[in-house]
C-alpha positions, 0 to 999 in steps of 0.5 A, spaced: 159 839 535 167 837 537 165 842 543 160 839 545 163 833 545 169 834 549 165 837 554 161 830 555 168 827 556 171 831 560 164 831 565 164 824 565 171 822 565 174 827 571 170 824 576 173 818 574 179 821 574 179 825 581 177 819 584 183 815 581 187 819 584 186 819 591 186 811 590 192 809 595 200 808 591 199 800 592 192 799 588 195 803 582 201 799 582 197 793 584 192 794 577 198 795 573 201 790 575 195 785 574 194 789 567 201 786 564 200 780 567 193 779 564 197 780 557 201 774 559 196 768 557 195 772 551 202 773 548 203 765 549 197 764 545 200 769 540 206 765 539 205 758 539 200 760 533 204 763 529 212 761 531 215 754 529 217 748 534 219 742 534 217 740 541 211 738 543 206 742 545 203 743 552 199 736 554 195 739 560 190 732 559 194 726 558 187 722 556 192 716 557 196 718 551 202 719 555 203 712 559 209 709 562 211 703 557 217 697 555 220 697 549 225 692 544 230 690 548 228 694 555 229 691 562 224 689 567 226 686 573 219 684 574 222 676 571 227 673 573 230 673 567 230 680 567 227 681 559 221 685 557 220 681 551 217 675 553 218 669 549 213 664 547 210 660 551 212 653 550 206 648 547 202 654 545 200 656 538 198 663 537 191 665 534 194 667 526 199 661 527 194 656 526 194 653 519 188 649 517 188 651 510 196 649 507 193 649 500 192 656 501 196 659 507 202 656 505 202 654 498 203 647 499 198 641 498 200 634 499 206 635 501 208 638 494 207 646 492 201 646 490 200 647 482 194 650 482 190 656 485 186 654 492 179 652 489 175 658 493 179 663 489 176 666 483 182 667 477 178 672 473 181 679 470 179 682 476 184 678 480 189 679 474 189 686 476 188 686 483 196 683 483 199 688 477 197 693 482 200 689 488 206 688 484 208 695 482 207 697 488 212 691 492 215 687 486 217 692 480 221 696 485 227 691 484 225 686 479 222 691 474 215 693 471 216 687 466 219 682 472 225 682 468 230 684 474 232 690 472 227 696 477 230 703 480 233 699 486 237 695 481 239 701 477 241 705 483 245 699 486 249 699 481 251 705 481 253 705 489 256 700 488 260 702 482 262 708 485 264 705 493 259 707 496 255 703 502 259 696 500 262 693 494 256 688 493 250 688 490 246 681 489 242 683 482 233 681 483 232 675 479 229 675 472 222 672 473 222 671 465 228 665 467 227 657 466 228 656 473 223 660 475 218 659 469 218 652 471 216 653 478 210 651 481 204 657 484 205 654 490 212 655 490 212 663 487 207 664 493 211 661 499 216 666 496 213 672 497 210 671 503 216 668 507 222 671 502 228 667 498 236 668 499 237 675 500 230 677 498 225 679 505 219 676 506 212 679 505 207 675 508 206 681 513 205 686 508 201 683 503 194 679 505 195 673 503 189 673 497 193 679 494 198 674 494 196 670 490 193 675 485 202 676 485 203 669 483 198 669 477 200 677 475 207 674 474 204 668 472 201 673 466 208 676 465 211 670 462 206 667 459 206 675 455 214 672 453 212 666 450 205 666 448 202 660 443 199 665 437 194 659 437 192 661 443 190 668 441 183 670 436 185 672 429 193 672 430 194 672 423 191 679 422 196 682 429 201 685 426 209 683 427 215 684 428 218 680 423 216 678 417 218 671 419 215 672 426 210 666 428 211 662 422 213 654 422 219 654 418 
């Protein structure tokens, strides 16, 4: 049977081969030549799906991807001026700068800080959690989960500024839980964490405007859970305490 078909191959193949050698030396070497070339595109693809770059990769069709564009403080000698950031255009407002409901764009009412949440904003227990989600995430940070002043960031400024290192000072997060602040009207809270305080930035273009609100009445909740009126609370009297002398009128 191996006979057989060795006898075939060589029957078929030595035409083939006889043929191959009268072919003219340029043609040999022109097939050799294409055949490594042909293993070319393959190679490249080989490599560029296995090996690591931190290059981009080939871009052949830019499907507008790639197109030329000003940056921050980049010269265009197109204006007179020679600056590529315009500025505003004197008398003009833009679309998101104009502010027909004060109550509750900015928190102020009257002229005053408004002391009560805007009139279409429903306060309910949804609310609430909706600004202990919005709170953890950009408020605990520096002032703590329970607005006392003293989240990570503090701790780990502290400890920078202990050791010299990145400057000598650290201005600690005010505790939310302070008279000062307690005493502070919702509107007032709100204009504060959408346009910042002292060395405190400004929110207002992270956070949407009713999630802060859901801020202000989260903290709202953080210190009335400080110094609650027990009264306010079903069945009190059958919480446990602390201390015995906890909640009593003497």
């Amino acid at each position: 049977m191996g006979n057989l078909i060795k006898q075939i191959i060589d029957d078929l193949a030595k035409p083939f081969l006889d043929d191959l050698k009268d072919l003219p030396l340029w043609i040999k070497w022109s097939a050799i030549v294409i055949t490594c070339a042909a293993t070319i595109p393959l190679a490249l693809i080989f490599r560029a799906r296995t090996a690591f770059s931190d290059k981009p990769r080939i871009h052949f069709i830019q499907n507008m991807d790639n197109q030329p564009k000003y940056v921050s403080q980049e010269v265009n000698a197109l204006f007179l001026d020679g600056r590529a950031m315009r500025p505003r255009v004197e008398g003009t407002i833009a679309r998101s700068g104009m502010v027909g409901d004060t109550h509750y764009f900015m928190g102020v009412g009257d002229g005053e800080w408004a002391t009560t949440y805007p009139s279409f904003i429903t306060v309910d227990s949804d609310l609430l959690l909706r600004g202990q989600g919005r709170f953890n995430i950009y408020c605990s940070p520096c002032h703590g989960a329970g607005g006392f002043g003293d989240g990570l960031i503090h701790h780990r400024a502290n400890q920078l500024v202990e050791t010299g290192v990145n400057g000598t000072s650290w201005v600690a997060p005010k505790n939310l839980h302070e008279d000062a602040i307690k005493a502070q009207p919702v509107g007032q809270l709100f204009n504060t964490i959408t346009n910042g305080v002292r060395t405190m930035s400004g929110y207002g273009s992270q956070i949407t405007t009713e999630d802060r609100w859901a801020i202000v009445l989260y903290m709202k909740a953080l210190q009335l859970s400080q110094d609650a009126d027990p009264s306010m609370v079903s069945n009190a009297e059958s919480l446990p305490r602390k201390s015995a002398s906890e909640g009593s009128s003497e």
